[in-house]
C-alpha positions as a printed NumPy array, in Angstrom:
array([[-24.835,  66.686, -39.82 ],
       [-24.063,  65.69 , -43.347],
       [-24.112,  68.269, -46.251],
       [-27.802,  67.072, -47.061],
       [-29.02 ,  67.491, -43.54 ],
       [-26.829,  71.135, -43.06 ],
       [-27.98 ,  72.567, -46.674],
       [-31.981,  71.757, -45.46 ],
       [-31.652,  73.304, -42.007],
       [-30.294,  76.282, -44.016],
       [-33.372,  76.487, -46.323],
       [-35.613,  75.676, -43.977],
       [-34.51 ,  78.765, -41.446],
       [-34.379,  81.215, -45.01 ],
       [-37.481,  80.728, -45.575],
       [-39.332,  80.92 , -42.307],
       [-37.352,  84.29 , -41.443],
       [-38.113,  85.382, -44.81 ],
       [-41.871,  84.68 , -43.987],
       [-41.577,  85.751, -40.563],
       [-39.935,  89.178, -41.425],
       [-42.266,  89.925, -44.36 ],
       [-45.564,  89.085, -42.091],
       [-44.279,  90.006, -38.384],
       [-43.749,  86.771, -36.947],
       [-43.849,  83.013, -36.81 ],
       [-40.444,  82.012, -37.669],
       [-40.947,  79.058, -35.56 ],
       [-43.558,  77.579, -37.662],
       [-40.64 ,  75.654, -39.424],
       [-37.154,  76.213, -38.026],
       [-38.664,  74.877, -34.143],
       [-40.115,  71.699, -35.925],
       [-37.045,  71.35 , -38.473],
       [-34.818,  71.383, -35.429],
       [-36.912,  68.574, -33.649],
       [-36.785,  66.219, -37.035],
       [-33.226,  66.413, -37.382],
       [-32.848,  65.431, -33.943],
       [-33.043,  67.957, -31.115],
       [-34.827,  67.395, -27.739],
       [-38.182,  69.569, -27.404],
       [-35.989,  71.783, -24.732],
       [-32.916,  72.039, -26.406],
       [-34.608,  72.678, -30.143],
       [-36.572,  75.758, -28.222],
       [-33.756,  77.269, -26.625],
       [-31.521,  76.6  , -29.877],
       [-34.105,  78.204, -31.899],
       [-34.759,  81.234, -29.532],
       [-30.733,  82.377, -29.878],
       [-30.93 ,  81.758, -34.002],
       [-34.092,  83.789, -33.968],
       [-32.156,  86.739, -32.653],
       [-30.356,  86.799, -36.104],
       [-33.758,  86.945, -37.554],
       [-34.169,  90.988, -35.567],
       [-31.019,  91.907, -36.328],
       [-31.411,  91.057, -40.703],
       [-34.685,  93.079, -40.389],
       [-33.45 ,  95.656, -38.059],
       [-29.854,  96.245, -40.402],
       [-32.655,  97.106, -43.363],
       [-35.374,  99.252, -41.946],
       [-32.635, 101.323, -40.405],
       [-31.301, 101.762, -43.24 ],
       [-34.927, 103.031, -44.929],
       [-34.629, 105.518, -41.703],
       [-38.276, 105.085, -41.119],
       [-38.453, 103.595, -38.25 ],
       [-39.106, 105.191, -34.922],
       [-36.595, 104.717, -32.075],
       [-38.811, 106.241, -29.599],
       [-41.729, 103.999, -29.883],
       [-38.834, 100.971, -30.526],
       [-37.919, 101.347, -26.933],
       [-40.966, 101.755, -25.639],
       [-42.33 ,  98.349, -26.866],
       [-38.664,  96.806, -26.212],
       [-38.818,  98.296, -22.63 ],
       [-42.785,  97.323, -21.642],
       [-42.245,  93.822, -23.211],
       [-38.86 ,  93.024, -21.715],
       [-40.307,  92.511, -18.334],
       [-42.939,  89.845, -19.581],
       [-40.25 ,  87.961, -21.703],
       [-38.155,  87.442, -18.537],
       [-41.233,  85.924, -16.508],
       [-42.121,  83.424, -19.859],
       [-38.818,  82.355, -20.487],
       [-38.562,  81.272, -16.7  ],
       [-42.349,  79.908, -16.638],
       [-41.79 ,  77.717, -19.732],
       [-39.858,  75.069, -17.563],
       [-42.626,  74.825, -15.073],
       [-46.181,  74.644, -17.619],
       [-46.784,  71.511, -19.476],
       [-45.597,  72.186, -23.518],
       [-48.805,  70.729, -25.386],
       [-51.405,  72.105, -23.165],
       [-49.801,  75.765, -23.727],
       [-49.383,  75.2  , -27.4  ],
       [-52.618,  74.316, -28.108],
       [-54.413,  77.423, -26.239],
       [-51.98 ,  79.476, -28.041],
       [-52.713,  77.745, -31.756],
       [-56.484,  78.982, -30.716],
       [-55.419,  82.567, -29.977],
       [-53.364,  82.828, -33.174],
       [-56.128,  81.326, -35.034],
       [-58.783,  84.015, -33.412],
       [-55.698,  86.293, -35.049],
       [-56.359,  85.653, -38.114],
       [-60.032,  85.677, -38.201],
       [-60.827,  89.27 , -36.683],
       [-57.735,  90.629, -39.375],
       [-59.634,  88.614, -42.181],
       [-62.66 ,  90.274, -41.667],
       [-61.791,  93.768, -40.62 ],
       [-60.92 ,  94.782, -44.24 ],
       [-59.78 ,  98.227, -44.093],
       [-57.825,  97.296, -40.665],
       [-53.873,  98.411, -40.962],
       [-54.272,  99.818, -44.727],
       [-53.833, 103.023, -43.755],
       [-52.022, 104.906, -40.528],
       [-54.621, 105.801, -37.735],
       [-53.598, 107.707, -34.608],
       [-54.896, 106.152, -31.593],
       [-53.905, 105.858, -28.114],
       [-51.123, 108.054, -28.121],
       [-51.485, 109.339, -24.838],
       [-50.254, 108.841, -21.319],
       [-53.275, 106.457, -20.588],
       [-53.096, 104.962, -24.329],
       [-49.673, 103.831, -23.71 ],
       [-49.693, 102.731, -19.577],
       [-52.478, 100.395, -21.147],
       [-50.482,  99.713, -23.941],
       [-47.467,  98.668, -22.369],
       [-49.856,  96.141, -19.886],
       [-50.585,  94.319, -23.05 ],
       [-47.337,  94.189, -24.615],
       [-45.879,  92.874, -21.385],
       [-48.423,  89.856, -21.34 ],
       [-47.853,  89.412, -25.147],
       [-44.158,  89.205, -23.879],
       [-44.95 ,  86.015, -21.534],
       [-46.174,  84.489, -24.051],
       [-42.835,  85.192, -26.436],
       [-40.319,  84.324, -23.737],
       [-42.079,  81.111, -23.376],
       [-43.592,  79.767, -26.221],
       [-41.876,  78.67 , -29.705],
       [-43.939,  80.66 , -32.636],
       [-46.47 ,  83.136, -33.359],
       [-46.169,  85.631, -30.659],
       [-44.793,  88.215, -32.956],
       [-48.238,  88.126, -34.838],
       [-49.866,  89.334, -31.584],
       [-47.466,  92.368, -31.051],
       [-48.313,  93.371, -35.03 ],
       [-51.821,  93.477, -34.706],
       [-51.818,  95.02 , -31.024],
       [-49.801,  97.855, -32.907],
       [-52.108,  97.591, -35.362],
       [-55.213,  97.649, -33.515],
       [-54.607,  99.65 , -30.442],
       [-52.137, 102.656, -31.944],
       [-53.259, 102.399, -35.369],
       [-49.888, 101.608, -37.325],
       [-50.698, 100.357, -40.728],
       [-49.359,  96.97 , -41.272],
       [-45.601,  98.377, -42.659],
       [-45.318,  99.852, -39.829],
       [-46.288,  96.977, -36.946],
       [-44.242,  94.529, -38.784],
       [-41.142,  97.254, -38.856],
       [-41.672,  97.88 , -35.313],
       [-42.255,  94.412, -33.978],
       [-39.3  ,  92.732, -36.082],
       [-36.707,  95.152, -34.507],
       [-38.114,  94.75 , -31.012],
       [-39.493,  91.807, -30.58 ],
       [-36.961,  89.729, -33.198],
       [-34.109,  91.32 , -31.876],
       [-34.63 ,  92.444, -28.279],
       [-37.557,  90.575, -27.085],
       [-35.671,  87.152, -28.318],
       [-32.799,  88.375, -27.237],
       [-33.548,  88.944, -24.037],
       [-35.465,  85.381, -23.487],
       [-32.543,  83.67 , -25.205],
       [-30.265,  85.19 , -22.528],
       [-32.832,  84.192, -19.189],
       [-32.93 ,  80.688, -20.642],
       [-28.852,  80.631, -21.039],
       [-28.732,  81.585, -17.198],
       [-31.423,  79.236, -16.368],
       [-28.845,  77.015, -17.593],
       [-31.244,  75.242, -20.987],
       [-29.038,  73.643, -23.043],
       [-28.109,  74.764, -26.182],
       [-26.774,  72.908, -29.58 ],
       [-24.246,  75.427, -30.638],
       [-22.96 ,  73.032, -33.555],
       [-25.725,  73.865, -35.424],
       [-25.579,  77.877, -34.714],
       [-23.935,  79.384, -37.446],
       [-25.822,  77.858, -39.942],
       [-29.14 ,  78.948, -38.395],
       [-27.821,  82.259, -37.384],
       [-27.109,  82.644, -41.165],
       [-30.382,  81.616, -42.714],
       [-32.088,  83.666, -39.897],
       [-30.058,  86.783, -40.688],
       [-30.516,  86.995, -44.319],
       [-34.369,  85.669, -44.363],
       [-34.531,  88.806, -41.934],
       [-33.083,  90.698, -44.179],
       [-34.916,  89.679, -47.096],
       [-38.167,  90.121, -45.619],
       [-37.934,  93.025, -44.702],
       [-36.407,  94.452, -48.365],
       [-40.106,  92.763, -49.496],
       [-41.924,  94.467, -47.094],
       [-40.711,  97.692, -48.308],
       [-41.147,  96.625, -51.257],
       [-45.285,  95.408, -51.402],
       [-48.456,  96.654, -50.127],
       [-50.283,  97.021, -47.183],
       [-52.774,  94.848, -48.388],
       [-50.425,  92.045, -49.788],
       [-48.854,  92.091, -46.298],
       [-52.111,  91.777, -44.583],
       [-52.791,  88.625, -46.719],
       [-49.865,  86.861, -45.738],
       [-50.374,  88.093, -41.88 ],
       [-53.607,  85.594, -41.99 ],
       [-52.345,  83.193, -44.092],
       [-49.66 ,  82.903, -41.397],
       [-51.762,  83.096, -38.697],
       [-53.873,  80.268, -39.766],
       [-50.87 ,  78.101, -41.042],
       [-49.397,  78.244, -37.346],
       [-52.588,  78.616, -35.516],
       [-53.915,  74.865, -36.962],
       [-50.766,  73.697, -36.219],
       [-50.026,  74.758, -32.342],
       [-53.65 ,  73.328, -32.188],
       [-53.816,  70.541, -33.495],
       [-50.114,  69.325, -32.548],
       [-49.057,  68.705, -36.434]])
């Protein structure tokens, strides 16, 4: 790539992650497409993008750490109960037509959206719910099929696990998007990027570091804003997301 070309695949992953790590999810929404324009395949821009998103966890994970808020215990529960789903998508993905699965998912993340747009009160404040041994067996059944869906498809999925957490445990939004940027962005990616490498998908490692690099500070950043604003604010741009991505999965933009 030229310096043009290198300095826009740089913005372009900065502000996604940023997005991403402020909202809990969807960094795909531009660095999968960005990846395509300049050039990629549709197989090797997904599993290119799936290792650079792994930066994207780690940013997020290196500042809520350091806020020593977050809870390990429930970390590893999600990162555990997902983890099994992640390894079935990431192997499905070479098997189920692209567009059809895109589309269907565009709808879900749309339907996202919608129910957090009109539930007004939902995620403002902490709510304890399902807590218990039954709470979380369910729980974990849902994150594992949310985890299909992330080990096999290219944006979005991390806006399902934040309003699961939101809606089944009761987290307020700070909280889901903590939890589901350290688990899913740097475990649950992690661990698809890894099944696709040893299902041997080719991967552009040229273009790595400077991915890795916009991912890791945009993760970073993010997260400092989420700390930083409201529940409500971060709500807002949960839907906004939602319905940027959601029309776009659907209607193939």
């Amino acid at each position: 790539m030229d310096v043009i070309n290198t300095l826009g695949l740089f913005i372009g992953s900065l502000l996604s992650n940023t997005l991403a790590s402020l909202s809990g999810g969807g960094a795909g929404l531009i660095q999968f497409p960005l990846l395509i324009f300049l050039g990629l395949p549709f197989a090797v821009a997904l599993a290119t993008h799936k290792v650079a998103s792994v930066a994207l966890g780690l940013g997020a994970a290196f500042k809520h750490c350091r806020s020593g808020q977050l809870d390990w215990q429930l970390t590893s529960y999600i990162i555990f109960t997902g983890a099994i789903g992640v390894i079935i998508g990431a192997n499905l993905i070479l098997f189920v037509p692209g567009r059809i699965a895109e589309a269907l998912l565009g709808l879900l993340i749309l339907g996202l959206g919608i129910y957090s747009l009109f539930q007004q009160q939902l995620g403002q404040q902490e709510q304890l719910r399902h807590r218990d041994t039954k709470g979380l067996v369910i729980g974990g059944i849902g994150l594992a099929a949310i985890g299909i869906l992330n080990g096999s498809l290219t944006a979005g999925t991390g806006l399902f696990v934040t309003l699961f957490l939101v809606r089944w445990f009761g987290f307020d939004y700070k909280q889901a998007v903590a939890l589901t940027l350290v688990s899913v962005g740097l475990f649950w990616n992690g661990i698809g990027a890894g099944t696709m490498y040893l299902a041997e998908a080719e991967i552009y490692w040229p273009w790595l570091p400077v991915l890795l690099a916009g991912s890791l500070l945009g993760g970073y950043w993010g997260a400092h804003l989420a700390h930083q604003k409201s529940n409500r604010l971060i709500k807002r741009c949960f839907e906004t997301l939602t319905f940027i991505i959601g029309l776009k999965l659907l209607l193939g933009l």
